[in-house]
Each structure stands twice: as structure tokens, then as C-alpha cells.
N, C-alpha and C positions, 0 to 999 in steps of 0.2 A: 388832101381829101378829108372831107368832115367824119367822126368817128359816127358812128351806128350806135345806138345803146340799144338795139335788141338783135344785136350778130357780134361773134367775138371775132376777135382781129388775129388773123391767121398765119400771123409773124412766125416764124422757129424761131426765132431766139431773140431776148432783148441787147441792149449794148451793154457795157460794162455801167455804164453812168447810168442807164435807165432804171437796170437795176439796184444800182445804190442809194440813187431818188427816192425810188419806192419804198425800199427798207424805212429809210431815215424819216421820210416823212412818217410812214407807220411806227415805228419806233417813237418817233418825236409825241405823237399822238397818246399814243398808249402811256408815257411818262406823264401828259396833262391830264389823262384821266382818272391814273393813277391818286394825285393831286390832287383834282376834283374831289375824289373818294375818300384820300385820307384828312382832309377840311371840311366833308361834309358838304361840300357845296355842289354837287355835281346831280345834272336830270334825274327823276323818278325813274325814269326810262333808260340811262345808262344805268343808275345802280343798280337793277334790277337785270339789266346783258351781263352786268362782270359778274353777278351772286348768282346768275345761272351756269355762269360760264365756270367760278370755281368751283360751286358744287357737283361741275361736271351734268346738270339738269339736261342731256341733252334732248331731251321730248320738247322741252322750253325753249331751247334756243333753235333749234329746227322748227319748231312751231313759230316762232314768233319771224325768223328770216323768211316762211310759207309768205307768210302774210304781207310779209315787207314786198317780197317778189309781185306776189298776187295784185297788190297795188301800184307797183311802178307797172307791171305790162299792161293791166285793165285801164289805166290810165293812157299809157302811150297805143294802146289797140282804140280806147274809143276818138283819140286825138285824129288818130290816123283814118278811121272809119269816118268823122265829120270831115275831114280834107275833100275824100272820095264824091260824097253824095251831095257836096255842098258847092261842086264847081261851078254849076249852072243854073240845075233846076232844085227843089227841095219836093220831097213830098207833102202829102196835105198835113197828117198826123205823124208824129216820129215818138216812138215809148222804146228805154230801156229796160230791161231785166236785167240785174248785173248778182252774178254768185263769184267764188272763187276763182274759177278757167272759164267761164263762158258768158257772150253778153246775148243778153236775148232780146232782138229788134221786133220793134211792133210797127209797122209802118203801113200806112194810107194812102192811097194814090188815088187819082182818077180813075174811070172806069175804062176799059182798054187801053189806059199808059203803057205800050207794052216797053215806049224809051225809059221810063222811068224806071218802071219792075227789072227791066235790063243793068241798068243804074245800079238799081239797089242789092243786085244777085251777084254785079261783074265786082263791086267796093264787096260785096261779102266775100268771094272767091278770093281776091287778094290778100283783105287782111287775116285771111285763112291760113293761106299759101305762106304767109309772113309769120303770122307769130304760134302755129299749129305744133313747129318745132318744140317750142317753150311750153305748151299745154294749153293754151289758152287758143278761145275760137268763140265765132259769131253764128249764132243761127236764126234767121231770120221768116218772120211772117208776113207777109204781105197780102193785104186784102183791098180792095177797092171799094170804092164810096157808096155805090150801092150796096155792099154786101150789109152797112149801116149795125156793123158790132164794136160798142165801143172798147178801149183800150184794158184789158186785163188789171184788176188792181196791183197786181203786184208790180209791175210797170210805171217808171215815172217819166210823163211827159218831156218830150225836148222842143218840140215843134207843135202843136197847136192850130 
């Protein structure tokens, strides 16, 4: 069975080996970085995780895994939202908003589409249902071709 990277896996307990794996590779790790660090040669970006992490900075290092989070689910939420609305049919206009936890849909449709508005409400409801747990969620506007209001600046086109 493929792993999920946005549900954790609800094992009680690992095996003796899984868990030595994990160690040793993390251990293994943390020795190159070490390394890294004392050569001088290692990312702006890791020396800046260990010098937060020894100075104990932890606003910095919680702030900065926010942001690591913030990026892998907004990324795997709008992955998952193009799968939905992209099986068949596409709207006319498609704009996101994208902050922190929430992406904000700007979408165009025909006038009466009510298959499409359906479409675009039933892909919001799921990847709601989905990743709502983690913080993160979709809220969506949907207007039709007559209503002739174009896309919010803050908004950047997907669809056209």
C-alpha cells in the first residue's frame, strides 16, 4: 500500500529493525552535518537550523518548520484540487489566492453550468474533508460569464 504524505500511518509499533534504520540513518545524518559545519562548507540554510537549534532560538525554528509545513500541504492541496476539477471539463477562468492555511479559488464558468459549479463545490468539499485536519483549506468563488467581474488582483491566473 502507497504511503499518504498527508495522514500518518497508524502502526502501534515499529519492528526492532525499523527502528534502528531510522536512528542510524538520522544519526548518520546529523554526523555529515556536523562536518558540513565544522569545514565550513555546509547550506546557508542548514547553518542557520543548527545555530537556531543550539541557541535553543525556538520562535525560529518553529517559525521556520510553519513555513516548511505551510509549503509542502499548499502545495500537495493545490496538486490534489487540479486532479479534481481537471478530469473532464475546466472552467472558463481559474485564479488562486494562496496565504498560509488557505487557498482562495476564483473561478468562471458558463452561465447556468450548474455540472460545473457542482464540479468546482464537490473538488472543494473534499480537499476540505482532506487536509482541514492539518489547517489548511479551500474557499472558493464562483461567478459566471455574465456576471463579467474580472479576477481580483491579488489572485494569479491558472486558466485563462
Amino acid at each position: 500500500m502507497a504511503s499518504n504524505p498527508t495522514t500518518s500511518d497508524n502502526r502501534s509499533s515499529l519492528s526492532h529493525e525499523e527502528m534502528n534504520e531510522w536512528f542510524n540513518t538520522l544519526i548518520d545524518t546529523i554526523k555529515v552535518d556536523h562536518f558540513l559545519l565544522e569545514t565550513d562548507t555546509a547550506s546557508t540554510e542548514k547553518k542557520e537550523l543548527y545555530q537556531a537549534l543550539i541557541a535553543k532560538d525556538h520562535a525560529k525554528v518553529f517559525g521556520d518548520m510553519r513555513t516548511a509545513s505551510s509549503q509542502f500541504f499548499i502545495k500537495q492541496l493545490v496538486l490534489e484540487y487540479a486532479q479534481h476539477i481537471y478530469t473532464s471539463r475546466t472552467p472558463l477562468k481559474l485564479a488562486l489566492g494562496i496565504s498560509d492555511s488557505k487557498i482562495l479559488v476564483w473561478a468562471e464558468i458558463e452561465d447556468n453550468d450548474e455540472e460545473m459549479e457542482n464540479l468546482l463545490l464537490l473538488s472543494e468539499a473534499k480537499i476540505n474533508g482532506k487536509f482541514n485536519i492539518h489547517g489548511f483549506y479551500i474557499n472558493s468563488t464562483i461567478i459566471e460569464r455574465s456576471d463579467a467581474i474580472p479576477v481580483p488582483p491579488h489572485y494569479q491566473s491558472i486558466l485563462q
